[in-house]
N, C-alpha and C positions, 0 to 999 in steps of 0.2 A: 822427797816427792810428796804428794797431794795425799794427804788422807780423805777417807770418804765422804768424810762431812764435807771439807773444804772442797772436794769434787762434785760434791751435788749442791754446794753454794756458788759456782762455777758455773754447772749448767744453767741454773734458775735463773740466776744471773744475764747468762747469754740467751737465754730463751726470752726472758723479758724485754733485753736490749734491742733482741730480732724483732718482736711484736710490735716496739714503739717506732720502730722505724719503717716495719712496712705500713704500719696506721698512719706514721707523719705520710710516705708516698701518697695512698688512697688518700690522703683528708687534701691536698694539695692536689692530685692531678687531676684525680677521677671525680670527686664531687664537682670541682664546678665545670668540668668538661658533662656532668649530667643537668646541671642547673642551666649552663647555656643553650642545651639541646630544648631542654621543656620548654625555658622560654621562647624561644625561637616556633618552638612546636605551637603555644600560646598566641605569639604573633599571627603567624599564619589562620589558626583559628579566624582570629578576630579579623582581619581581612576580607578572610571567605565569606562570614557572615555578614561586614558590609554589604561587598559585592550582592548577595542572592537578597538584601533588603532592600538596595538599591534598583534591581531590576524587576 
């Protein structure tokens, strides 16, 4: 069986393993699903301001 060393180079281990992969998730889903909202939000901006230079 696991001595404790080797059990808490196990955990560190898995804990690391956890981290990098819900950071790959967030870096892939969630940023550019933020980066497409602002831009969008920026579009709009700039429209509106036409429009109210326009009129």
């Amino acid at each position: 069986m696991f001595e404790f060393q080797q059990y808490l180079g196990f955990l560190a281990f898995l804990i690391i393993l956890l981290i990098g992969f819900w950071l790959l998730i967030f870096l892939t889903a969630i940023i550019p699903y933020w980066i497409g909202g602002s831009l969008m939000e920026r579009l709009k901006e700039g429209k509106e301001k036409k429009n109210e230079e326009k009129a």
